[in-house]
Each structure stands twice: as structure tokens, then as C-alpha cells.
C-alpha positions as CSV (number, residue, x, y, z in Angstrom):
1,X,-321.8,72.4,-12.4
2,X,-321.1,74.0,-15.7
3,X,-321.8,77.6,-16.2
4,X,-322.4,80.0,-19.2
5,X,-322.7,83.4,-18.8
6,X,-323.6,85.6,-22.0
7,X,-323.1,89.2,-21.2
8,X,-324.9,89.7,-18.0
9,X,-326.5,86.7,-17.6
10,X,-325.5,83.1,-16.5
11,X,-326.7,79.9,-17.3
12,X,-326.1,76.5,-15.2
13,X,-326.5,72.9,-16.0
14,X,-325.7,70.5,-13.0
15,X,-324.4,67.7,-15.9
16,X,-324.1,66.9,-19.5
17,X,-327.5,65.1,-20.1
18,X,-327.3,62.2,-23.2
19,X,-329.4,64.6,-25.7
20,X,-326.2,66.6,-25.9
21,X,-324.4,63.4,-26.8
22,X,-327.3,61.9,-29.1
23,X,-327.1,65.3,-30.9
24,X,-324.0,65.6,-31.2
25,X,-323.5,64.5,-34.6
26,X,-324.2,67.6,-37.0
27,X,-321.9,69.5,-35.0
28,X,-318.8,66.8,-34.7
29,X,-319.2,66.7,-38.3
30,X,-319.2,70.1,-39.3
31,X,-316.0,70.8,-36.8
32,X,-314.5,68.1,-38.1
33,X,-314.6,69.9,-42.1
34,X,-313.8,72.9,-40.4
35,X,-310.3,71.2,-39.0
36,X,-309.6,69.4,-42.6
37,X,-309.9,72.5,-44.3
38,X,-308.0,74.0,-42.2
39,X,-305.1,71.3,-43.1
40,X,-305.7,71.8,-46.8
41,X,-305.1,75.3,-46.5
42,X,-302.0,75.4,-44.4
43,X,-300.8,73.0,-47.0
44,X,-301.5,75.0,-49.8
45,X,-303.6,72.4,-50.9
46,X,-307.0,72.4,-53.3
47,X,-310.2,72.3,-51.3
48,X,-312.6,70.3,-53.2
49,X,-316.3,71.4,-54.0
50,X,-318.2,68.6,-51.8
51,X,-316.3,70.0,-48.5
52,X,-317.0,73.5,-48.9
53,X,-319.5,75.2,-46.4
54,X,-320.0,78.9,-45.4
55,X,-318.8,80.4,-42.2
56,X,-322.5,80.9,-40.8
57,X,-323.3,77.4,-41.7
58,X,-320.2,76.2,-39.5
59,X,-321.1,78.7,-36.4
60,X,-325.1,77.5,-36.6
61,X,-324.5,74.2,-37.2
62,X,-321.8,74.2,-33.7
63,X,-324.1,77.2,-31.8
64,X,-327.1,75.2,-32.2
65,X,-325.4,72.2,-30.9
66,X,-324.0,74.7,-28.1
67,X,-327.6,75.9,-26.8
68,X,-328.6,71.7,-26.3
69,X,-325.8,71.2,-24.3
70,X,-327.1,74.2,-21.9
71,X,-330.6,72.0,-22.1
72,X,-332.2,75.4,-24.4
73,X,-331.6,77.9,-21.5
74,X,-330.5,80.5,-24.4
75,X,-331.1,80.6,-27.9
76,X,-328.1,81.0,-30.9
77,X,-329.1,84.8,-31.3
78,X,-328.2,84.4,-27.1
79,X,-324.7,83.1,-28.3
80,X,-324.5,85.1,-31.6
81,X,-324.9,88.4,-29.5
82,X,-323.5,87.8,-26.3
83,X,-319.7,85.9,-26.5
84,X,-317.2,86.7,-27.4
85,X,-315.6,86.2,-30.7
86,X,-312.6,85.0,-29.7
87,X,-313.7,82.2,-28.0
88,X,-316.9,81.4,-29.4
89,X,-315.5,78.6,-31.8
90,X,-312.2,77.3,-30.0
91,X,-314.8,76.8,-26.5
92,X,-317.5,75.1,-28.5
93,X,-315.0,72.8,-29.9
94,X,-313.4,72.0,-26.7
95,X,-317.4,71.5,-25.0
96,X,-317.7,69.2,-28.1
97,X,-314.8,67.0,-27.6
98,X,-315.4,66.9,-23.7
99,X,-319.0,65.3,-24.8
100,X,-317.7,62.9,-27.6
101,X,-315.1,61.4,-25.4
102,X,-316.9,61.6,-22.4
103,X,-314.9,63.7,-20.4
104,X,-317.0,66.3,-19.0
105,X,-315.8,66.6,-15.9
106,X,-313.3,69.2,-17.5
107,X,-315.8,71.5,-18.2
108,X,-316.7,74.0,-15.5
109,X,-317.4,77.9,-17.4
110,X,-317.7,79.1,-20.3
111,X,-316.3,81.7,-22.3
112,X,-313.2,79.9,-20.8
113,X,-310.1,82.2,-19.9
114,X,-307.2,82.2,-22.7
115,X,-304.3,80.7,-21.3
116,X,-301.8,83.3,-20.2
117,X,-298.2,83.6,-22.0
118,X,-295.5,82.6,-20.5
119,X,-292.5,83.6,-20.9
120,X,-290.0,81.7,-22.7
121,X,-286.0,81.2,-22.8
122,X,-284.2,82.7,-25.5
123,X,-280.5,81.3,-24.5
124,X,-279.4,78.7,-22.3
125,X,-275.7,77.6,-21.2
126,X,-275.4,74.2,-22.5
127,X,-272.5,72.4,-20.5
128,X,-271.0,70.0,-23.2
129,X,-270.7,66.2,-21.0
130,X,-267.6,65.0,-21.2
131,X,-267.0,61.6,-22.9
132,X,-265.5,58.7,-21.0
């Protein structure tokens, strides 16, 4: 079972069904110019003019996409005014890629938990190995 709750509500779908695969497209296609822009950017690069698109037309395209995969159980205004913003893109993406790769068995809820930090080393003791 996979589960979405939007404020205080929660939505359940027992499996992915194939409309979610078979409409799939649109939104594969508009995360995947989200992603290459993002490349062009962090390279400094010059996006051209054919694969510019607005930030509403990315989240409608993806949040339409979203609301099939939970069979129409909510409706984008449902997801526009009731996740959260931080994981609204990064947990469609990941529902996405489950579907396209057909992997769904990793889904279970949704807005999924950020991972937690951990804590990391700063110095470690390196013993040098002795050559024979």
C-alpha cells in the first residue's frame, strides 16, 4: 500500500495501476528539462530558448502526473495547498522514477521523511603500512 496524506487527510492506493505508467510521459519529460537545466546552470552554461519552461508549468505538468498515480483521489489544488514545499518536487521525482523503472515496491508514503544527517569524521589517524 502506498499512502498520501495532504494535511489532514490520507490517501491510499493498494498498487501502481498501468495508467500511471501509460501517462507517464509529460511528466518524465518535463523532469527530465528540469534536471538538464539544472546541469547547464551549474556549468555556467547558456540555456537555449527551445528548453525554457516556467516553474508552474514544471510543478502542473509533474502534480498532475502525481494525482493519476493516487487513481484522482485529490486534485493538484489538493497537492498545491497541502505538501509541503520541500518535498513536493524531490518525492514526485522519486514516485516518477519508481514507475518508469518499475520499481514500486519502494514506495510506501508520501511526503517521504528527509534523510537525517549524520555525522561525519573530520580527522582520522592514518597508520602509514610499512613496505616490504
Amino acid at each position: 500500500m502506498i499512502t498520501c496524506t495532504l494535511k489532514d487527510r490520507k490517501y491510499a492506493i493498494d498498487f501502481v495501476s498501468g495508467r500511471a505508467l501509460r501517462e507517464l510521459e509529460p511528466a518524465a519529460k518535463m523532469y527530465a528539462k528540469v534536471v538538464q537545466l539544472s546541469e547547464l546552470a551549474v556549468k555556467g552554461e547558456v540555456v537555449p530558448e527551445d528548453a525554457k519552461f516556467t516553474i508552474s508549468e514544471a510543478m502542473d505538468t509533474m502534480i498532475r502526473w502525481f494525482c493519476i498515480l493516487f487513481q484522482n483521489q485529490f486534485a493538484p489544488d489538493d497537492v498545491l495547498d497541502n505538501y509541503p514545499v520541500d518535498r513536493l518536487m524531490h518525492d514526485i521525482a522519486l514516485a516518477l522514477m519508481a514507475v518508469q523503472t518499475q520499481a514500486t515496491d519502494v514506495l510506501s508514503e508520501f511526503p517521504t521523511k528527509a534523510a537525517q544527517a549524520t555525522e561525519t569524521i573530520t580527522e582520522t589517524e592514518v597508520t602509514p603500512t610499512p613496505n616490504p
